[in-house]
N, CA, C and O atoms as CSV, one atom per row, in Angstrom:
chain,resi,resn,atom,element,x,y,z
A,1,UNK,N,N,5.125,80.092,-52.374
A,1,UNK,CA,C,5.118,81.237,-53.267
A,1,UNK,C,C,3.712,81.424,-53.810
A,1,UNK,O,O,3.110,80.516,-54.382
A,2,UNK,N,N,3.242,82.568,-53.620
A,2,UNK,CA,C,2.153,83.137,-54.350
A,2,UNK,C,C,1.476,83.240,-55.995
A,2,UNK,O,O,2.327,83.340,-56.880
A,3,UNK,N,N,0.771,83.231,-56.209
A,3,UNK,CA,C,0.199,83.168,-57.418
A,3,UNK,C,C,0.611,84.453,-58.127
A,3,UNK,O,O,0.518,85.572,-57.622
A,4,UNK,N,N,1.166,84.134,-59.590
A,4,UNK,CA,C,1.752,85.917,-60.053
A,4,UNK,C,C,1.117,85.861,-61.353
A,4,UNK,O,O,1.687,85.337,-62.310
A,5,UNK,N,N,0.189,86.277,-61.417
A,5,UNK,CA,C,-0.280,86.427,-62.953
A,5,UNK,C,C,-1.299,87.476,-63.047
A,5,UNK,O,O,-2.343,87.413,-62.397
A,6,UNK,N,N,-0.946,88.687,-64.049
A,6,UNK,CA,C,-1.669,89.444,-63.944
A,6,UNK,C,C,-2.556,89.404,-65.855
A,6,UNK,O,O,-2.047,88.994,-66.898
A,7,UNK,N,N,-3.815,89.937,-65.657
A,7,UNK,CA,C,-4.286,90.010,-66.783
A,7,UNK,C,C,-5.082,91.587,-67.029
A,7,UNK,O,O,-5.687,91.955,-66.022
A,8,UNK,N,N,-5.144,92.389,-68.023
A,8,UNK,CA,C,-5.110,93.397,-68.409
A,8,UNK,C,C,-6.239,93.180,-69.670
A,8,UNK,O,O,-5.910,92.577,-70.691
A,9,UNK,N,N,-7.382,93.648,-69.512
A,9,UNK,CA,C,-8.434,93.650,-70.624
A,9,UNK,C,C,-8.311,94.808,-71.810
A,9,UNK,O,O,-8.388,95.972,-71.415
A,10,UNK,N,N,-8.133,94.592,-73.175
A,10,UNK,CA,C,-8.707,95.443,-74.015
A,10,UNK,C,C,-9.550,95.183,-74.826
A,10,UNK,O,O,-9.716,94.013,-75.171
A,11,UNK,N,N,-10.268,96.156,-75.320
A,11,UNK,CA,C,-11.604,95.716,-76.693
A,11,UNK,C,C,-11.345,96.309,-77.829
A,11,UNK,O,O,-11.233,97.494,-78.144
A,12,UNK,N,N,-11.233,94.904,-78.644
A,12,UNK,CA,C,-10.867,96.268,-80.251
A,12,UNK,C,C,-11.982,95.158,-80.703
A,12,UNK,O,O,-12.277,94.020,-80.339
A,13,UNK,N,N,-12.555,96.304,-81.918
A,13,UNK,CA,C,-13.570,95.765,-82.745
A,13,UNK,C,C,-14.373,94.272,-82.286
A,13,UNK,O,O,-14.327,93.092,-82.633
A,14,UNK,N,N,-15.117,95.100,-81.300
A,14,UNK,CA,C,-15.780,93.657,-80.595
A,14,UNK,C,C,-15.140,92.605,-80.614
A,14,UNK,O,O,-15.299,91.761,-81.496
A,15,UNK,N,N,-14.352,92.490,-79.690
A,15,UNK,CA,C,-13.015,91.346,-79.746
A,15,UNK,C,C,-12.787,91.989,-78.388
A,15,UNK,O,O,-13.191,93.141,-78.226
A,16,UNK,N,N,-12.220,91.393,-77.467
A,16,UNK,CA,C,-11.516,91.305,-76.456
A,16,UNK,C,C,-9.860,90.602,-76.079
A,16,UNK,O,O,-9.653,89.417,-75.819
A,17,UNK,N,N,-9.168,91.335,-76.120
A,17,UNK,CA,C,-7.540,90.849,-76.045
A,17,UNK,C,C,-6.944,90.592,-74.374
A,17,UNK,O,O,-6.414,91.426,-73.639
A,18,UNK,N,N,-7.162,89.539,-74.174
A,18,UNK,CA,C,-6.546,89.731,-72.759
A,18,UNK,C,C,-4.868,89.525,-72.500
A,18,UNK,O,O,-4.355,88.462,-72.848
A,19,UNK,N,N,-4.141,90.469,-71.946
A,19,UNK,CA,C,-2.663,90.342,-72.063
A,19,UNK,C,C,-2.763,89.703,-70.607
A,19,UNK,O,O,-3.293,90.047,-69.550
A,20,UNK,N,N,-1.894,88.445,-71.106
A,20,UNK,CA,C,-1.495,87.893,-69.631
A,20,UNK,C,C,-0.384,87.910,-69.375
A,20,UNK,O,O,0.299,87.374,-70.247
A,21,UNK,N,N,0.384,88.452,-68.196
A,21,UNK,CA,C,1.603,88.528,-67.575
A,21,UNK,C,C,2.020,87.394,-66.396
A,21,UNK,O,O,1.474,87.604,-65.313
A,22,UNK,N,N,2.691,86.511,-66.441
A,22,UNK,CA,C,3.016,85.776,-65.572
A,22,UNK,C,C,3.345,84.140,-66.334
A,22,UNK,O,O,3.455,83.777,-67.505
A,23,UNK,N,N,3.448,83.258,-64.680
A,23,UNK,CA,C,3.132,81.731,-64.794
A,23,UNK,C,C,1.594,81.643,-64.787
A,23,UNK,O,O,0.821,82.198,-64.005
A,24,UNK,N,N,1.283,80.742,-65.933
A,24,UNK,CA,C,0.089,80.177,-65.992
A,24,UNK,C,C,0.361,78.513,-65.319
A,24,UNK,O,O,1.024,77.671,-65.924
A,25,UNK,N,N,-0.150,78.322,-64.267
A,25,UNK,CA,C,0.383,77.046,-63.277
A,25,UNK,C,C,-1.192,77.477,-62.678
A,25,UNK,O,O,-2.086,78.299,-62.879
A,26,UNK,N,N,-0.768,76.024,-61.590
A,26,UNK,CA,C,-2.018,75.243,-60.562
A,26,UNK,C,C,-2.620,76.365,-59.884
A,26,UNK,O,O,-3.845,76.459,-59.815
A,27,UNK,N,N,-1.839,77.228,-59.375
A,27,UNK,CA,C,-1.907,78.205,-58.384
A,27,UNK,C,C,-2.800,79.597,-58.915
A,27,UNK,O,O,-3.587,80.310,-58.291
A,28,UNK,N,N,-2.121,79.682,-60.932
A,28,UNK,CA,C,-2.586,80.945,-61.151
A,28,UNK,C,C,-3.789,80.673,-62.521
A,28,UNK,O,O,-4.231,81.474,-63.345
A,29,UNK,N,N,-4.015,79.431,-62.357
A,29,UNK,CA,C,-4.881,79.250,-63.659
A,29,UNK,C,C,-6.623,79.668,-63.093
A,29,UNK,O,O,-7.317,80.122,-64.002
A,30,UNK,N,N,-7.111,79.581,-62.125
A,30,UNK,CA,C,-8.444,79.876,-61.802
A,30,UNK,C,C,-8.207,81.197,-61.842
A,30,UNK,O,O,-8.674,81.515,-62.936
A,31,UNK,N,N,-7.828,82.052,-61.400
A,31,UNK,CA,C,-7.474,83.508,-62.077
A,31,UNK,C,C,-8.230,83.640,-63.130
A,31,UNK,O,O,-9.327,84.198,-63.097
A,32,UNK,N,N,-7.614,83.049,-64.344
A,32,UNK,CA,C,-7.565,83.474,-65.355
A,32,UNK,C,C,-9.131,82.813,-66.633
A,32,UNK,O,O,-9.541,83.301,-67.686
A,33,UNK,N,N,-9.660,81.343,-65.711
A,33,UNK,CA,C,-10.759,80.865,-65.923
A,33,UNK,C,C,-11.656,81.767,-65.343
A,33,UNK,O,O,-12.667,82.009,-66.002
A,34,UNK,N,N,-11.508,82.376,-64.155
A,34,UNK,CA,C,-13.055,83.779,-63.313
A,34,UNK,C,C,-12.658,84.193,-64.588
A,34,UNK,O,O,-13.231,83.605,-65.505
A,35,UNK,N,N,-11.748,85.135,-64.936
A,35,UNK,CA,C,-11.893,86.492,-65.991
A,35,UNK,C,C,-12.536,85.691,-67.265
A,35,UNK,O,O,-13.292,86.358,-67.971
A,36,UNK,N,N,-12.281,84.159,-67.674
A,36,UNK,CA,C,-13.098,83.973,-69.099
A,36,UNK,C,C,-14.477,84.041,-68.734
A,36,UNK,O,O,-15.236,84.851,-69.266
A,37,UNK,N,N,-14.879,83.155,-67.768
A,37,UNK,CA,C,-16.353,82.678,-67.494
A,37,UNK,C,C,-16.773,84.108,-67.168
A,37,UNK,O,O,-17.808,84.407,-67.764
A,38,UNK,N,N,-16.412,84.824,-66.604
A,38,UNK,CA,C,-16.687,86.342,-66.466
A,38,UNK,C,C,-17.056,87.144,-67.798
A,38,UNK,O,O,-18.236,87.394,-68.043
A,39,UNK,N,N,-16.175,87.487,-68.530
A,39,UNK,CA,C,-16.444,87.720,-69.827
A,39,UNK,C,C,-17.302,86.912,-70.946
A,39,UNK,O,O,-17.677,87.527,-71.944
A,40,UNK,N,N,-17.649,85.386,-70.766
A,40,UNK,CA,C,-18.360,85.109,-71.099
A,40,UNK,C,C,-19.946,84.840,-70.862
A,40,UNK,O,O,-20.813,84.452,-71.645
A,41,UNK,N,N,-19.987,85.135,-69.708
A,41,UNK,CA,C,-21.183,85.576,-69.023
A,41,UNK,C,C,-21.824,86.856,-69.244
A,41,UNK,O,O,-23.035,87.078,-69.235
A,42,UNK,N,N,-20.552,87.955,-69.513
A,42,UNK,CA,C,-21.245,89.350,-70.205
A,42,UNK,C,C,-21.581,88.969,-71.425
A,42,UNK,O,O,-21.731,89.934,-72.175
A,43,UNK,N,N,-21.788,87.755,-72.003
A,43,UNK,CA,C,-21.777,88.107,-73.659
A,43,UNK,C,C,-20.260,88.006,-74.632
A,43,UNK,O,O,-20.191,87.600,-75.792
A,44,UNK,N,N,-19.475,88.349,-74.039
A,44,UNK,CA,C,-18.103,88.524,-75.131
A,44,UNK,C,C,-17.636,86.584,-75.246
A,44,UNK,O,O,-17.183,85.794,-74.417
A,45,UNK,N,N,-18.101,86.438,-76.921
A,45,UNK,CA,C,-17.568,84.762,-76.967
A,45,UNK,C,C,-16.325,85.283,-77.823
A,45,UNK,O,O,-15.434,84.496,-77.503
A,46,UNK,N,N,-15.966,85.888,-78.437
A,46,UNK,CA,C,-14.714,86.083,-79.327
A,46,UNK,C,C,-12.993,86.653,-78.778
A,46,UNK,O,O,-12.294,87.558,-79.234
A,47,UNK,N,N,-12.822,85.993,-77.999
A,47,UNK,CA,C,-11.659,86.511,-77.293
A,47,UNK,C,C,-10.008,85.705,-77.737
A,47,UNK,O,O,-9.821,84.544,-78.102
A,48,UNK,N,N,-9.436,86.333,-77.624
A,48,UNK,CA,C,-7.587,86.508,-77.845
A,48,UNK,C,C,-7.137,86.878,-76.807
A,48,UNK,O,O,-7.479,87.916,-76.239
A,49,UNK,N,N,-6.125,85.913,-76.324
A,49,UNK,CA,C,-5.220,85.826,-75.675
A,49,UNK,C,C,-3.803,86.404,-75.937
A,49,UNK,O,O,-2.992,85.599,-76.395
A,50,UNK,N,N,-3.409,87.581,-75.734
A,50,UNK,CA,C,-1.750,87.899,-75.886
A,50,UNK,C,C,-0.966,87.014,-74.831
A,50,UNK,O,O,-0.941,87.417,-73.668
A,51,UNK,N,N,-0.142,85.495,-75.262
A,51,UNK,CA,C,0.795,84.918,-74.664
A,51,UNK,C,C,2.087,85.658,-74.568
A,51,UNK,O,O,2.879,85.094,-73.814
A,52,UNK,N,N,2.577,86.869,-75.169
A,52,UNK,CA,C,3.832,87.452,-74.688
A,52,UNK,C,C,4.345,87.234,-73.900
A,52,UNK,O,O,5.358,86.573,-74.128
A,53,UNK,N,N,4.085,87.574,-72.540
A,53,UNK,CA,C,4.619,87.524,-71.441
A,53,UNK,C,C,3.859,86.591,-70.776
A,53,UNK,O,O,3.396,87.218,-69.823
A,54,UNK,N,N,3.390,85.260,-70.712
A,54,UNK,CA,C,3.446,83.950,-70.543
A,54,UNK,C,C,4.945,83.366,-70.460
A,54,UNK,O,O,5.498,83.431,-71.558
A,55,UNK,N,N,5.676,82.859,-69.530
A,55,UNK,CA,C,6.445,82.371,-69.175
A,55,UNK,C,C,6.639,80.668,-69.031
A,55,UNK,O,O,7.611,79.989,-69.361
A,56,UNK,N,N,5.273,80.221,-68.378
A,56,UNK,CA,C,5.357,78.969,-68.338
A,56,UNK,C,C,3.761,78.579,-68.500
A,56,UNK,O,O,2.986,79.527,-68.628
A,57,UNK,N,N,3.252,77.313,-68.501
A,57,UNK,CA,C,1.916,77.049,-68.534
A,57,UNK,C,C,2.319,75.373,-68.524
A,57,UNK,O,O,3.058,74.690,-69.233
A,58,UNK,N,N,1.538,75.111,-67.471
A,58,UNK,CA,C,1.307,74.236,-67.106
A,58,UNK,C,C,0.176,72.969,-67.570
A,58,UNK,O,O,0.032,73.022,-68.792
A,59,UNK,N,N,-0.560,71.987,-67.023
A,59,UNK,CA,C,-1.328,71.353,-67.518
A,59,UNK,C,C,-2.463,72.101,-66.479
A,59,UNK,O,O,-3.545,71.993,-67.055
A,60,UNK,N,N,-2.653,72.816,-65.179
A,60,UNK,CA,C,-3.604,73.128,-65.049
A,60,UNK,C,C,-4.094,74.319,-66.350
A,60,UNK,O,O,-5.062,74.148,-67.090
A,61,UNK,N,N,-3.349,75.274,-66.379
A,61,UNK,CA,C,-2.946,76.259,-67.346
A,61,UNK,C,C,-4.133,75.647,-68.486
A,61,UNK,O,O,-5.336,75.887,-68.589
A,62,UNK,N,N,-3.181,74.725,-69.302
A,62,UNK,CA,C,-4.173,74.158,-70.891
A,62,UNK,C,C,-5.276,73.497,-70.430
A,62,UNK,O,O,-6.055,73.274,-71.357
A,63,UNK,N,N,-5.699,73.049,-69.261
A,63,UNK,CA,C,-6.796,72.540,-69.062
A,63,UNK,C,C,-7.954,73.546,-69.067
A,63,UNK,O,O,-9.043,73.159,-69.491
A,64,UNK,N,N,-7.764,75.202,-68.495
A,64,UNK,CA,C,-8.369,76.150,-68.840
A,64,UNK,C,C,-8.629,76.327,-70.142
A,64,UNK,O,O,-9.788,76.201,-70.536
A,65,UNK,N,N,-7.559,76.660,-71.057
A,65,UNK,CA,C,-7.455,76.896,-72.201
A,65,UNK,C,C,-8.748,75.960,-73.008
A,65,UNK,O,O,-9.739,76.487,-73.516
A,66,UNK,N,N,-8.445,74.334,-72.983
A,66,UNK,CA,C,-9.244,73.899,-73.295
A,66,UNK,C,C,-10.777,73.934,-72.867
A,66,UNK,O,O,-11.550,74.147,-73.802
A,67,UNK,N,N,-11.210,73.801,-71.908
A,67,UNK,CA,C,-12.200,74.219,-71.198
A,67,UNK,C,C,-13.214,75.298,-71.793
A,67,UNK,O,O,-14.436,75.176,-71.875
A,68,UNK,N,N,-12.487,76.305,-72.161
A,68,UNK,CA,C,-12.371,77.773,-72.246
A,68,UNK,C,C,-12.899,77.395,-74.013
A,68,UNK,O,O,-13.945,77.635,-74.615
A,69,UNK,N,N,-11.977,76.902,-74.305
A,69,UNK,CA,C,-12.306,76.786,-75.801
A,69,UNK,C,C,-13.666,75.810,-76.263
A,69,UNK,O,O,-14.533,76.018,-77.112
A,70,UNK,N,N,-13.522,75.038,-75.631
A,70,UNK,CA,C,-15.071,74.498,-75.553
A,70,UNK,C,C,-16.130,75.300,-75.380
A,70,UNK,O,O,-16.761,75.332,-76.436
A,71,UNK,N,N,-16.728,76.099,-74.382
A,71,UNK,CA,C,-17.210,76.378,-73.792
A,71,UNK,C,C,-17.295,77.547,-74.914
A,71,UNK,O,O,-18.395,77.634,-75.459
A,72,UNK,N,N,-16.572,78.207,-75.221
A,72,UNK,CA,C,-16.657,79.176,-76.643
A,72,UNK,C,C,-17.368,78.853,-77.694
A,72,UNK,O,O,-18.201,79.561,-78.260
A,73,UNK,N,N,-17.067,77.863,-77.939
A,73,UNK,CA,C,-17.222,77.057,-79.197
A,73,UNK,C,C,-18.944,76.389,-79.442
A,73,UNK,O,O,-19.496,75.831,-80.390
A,74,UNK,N,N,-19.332,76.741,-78.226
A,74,UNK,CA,C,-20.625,75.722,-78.198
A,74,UNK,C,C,-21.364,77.035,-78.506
A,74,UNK,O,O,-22.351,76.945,-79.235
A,75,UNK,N,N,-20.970,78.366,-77.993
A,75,UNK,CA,C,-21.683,79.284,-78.097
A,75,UNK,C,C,-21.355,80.157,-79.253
A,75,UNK,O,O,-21.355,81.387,-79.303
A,76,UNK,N,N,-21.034,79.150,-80.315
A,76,UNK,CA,C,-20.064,80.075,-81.512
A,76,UNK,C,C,-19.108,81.013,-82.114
A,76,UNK,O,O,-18.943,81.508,-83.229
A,77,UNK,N,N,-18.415,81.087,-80.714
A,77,UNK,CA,C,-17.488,82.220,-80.239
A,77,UNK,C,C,-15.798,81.209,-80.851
A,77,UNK,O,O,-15.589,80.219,-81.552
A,78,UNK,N,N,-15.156,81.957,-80.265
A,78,UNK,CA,C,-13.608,81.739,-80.676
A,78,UNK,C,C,-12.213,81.955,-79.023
A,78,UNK,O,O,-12.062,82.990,-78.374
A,79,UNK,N,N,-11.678,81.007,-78.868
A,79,UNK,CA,C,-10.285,81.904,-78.052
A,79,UNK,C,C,-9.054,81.416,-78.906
A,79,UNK,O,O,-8.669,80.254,-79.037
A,80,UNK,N,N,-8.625,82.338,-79.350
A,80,UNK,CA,C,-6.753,82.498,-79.951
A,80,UNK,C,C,-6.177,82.677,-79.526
A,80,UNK,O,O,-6.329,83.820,-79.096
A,81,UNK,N,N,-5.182,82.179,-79.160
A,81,UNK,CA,C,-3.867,82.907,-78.850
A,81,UNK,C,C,-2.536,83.078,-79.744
A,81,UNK,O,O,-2.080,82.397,-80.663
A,82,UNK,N,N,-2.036,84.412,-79.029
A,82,UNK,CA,C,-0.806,84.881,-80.291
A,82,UNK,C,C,0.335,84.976,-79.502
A,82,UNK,O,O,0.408,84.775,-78.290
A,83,UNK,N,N,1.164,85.273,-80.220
A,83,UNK,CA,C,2.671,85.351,-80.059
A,83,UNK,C,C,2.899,85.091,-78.342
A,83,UNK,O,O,3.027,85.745,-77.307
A,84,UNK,N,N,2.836,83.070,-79.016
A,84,UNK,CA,C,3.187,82.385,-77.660
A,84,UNK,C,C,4.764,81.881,-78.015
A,84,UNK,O,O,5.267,81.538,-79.084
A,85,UNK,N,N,5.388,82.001,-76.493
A,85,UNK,CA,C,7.142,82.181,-76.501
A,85,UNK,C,C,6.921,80.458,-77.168
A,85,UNK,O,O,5.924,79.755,-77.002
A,86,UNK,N,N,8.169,80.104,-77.929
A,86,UNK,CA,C,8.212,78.913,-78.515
A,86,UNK,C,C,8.415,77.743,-77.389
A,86,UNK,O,O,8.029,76.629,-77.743
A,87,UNK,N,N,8.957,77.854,-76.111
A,87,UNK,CA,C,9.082,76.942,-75.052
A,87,UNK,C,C,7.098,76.261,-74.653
A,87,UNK,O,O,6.677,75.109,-74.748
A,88,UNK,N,N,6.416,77.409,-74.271
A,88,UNK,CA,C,5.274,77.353,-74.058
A,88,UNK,C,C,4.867,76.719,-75.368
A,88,UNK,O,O,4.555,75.598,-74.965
A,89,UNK,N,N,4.638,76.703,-76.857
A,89,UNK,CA,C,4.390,76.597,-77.855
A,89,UNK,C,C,4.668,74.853,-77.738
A,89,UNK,O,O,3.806,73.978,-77.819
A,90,UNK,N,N,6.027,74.687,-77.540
A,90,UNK,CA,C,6.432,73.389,-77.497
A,90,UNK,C,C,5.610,72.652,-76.719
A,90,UNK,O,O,5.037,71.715,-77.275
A,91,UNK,N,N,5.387,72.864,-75.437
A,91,UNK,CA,C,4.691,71.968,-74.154
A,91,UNK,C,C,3.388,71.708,-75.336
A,91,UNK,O,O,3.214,70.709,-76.034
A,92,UNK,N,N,2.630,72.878,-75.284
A,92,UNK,CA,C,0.964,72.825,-76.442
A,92,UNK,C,C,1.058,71.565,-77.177
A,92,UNK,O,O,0.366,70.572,-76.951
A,93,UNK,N,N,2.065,71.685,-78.175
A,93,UNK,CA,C,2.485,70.519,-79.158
A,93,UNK,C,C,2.606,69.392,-78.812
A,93,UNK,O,O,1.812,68.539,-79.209
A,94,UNK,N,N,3.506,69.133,-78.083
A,94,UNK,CA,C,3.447,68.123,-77.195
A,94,UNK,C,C,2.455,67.253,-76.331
A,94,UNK,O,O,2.535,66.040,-76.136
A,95,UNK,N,N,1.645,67.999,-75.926
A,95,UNK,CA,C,-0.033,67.351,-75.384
A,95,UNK,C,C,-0.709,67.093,-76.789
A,95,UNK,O,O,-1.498,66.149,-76.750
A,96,UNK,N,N,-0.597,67.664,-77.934
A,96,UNK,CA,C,-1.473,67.073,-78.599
A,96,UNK,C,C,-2.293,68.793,-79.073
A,96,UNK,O,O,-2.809,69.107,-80.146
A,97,UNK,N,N,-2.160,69.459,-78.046
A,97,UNK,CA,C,-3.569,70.960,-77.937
A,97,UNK,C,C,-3.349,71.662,-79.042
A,97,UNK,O,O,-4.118,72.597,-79.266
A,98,UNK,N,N,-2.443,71.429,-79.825
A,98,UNK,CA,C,-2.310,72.365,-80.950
A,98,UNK,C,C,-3.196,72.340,-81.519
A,98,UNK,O,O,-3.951,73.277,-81.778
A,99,UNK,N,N,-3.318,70.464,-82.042
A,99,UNK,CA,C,-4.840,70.693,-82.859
A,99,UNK,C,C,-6.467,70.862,-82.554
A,99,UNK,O,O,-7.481,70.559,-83.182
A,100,UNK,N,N,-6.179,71.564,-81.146
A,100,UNK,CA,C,-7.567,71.977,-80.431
A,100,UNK,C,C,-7.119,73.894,-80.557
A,100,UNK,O,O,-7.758,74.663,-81.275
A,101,UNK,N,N,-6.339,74.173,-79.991
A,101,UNK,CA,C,-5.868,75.403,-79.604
A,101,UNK,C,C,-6.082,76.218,-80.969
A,101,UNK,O,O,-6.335,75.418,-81.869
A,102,UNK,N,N,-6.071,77.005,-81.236
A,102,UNK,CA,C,-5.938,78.182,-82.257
A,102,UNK,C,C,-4.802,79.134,-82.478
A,102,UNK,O,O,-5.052,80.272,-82.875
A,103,UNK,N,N,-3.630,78.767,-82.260
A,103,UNK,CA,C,-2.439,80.203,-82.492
A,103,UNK,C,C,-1.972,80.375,-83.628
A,103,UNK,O,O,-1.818,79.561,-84.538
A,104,UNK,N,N,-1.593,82.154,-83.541
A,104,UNK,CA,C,-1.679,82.840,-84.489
A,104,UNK,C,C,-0.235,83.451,-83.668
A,104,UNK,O,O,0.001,83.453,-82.459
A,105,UNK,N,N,0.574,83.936,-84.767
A,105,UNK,CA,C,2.166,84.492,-84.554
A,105,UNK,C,C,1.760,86.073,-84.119
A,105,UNK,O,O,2.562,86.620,-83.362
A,106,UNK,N,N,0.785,86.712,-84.464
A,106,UNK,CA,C,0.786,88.082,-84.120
A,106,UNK,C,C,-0.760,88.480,-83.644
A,106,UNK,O,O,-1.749,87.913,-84.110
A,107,UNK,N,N,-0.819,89.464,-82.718
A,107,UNK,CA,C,-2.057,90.104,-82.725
A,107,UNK,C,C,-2.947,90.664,-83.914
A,107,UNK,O,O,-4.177,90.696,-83.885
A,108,UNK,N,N,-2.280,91.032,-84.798
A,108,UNK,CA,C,-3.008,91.279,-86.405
A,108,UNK,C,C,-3.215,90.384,-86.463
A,108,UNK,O,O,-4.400,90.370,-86.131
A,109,UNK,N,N,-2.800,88.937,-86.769
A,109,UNK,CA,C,-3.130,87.782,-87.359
A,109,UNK,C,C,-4.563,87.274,-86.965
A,109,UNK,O,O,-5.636,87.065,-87.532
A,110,UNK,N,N,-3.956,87.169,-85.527
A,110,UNK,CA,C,-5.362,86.641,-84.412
A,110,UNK,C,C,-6.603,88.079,-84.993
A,110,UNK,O,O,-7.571,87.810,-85.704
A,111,UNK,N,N,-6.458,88.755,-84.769
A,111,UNK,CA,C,-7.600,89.965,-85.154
A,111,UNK,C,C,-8.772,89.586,-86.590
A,111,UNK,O,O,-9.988,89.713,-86.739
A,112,UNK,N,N,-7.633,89.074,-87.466
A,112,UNK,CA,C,-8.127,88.954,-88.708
A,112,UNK,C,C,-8.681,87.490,-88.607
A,112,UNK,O,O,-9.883,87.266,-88.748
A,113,UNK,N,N,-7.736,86.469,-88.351
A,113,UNK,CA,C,-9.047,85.603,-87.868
A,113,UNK,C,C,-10.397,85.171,-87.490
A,113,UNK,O,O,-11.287,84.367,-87.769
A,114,UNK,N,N,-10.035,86.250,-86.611
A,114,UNK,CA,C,-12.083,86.530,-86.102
A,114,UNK,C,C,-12.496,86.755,-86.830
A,114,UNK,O,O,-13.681,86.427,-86.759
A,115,UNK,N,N,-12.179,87.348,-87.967
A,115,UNK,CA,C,-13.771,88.301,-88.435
A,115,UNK,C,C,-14.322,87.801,-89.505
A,115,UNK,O,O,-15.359,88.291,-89.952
């Protein structure tokens, strides 16, 4: 089976929201690392993640995440993510990534964060 994850860019107030649709797994996590290192290569360090429609996430999955958040972080930037389904939420917790990760229950929330 093929890799199914689609991601959808928006920009509000110099912020970037990426909605991801799918499994975040082995197959679909470099996907989604091109589009950060991509965007962080233009310049954009302040980015949010919409987990909505995140289904599953894996350890390749948070290994991005973390990665991602490092790699932000050195350059004084930020990645959040919001309204992640509580199953996905659980796995996070469970590794420990919560207290690396940044989530926020809503896209307002995450918004106001940044700034």
């Amino acid at each position: 089976m093929g890799a199914f994850l689609r991601i959808e860019l928006e920009e509000i107030e110099n912020r970037v929201v990426l909605r991801i649709n799918g499994r975040l797994d082995a197959a679909s996590a470099p996907l989604l690392e091109k589009k950060i290192n991509s965007l962080i290569d233009e310049g954009h360090h302040r980015l949010i993640l919409d987990f909505s429609q995140v289904d599953y996430l894996s350890s390749a999955g948070m290994r991005i995440l973390l990665s991602s958040t490092k790699l932000l972080k050195a350059k004084k930037g930020s990645l959040i993510l919001f309204s992640v389904a509580a199953d996905v939420e659980e796995i996070i917790k469970m590794a420990g990534f919560d207290k690396i990760l940044h989530i926020c229950s809503t896209e307002k929330e995450a918004l106001q964060f940044q700034k």
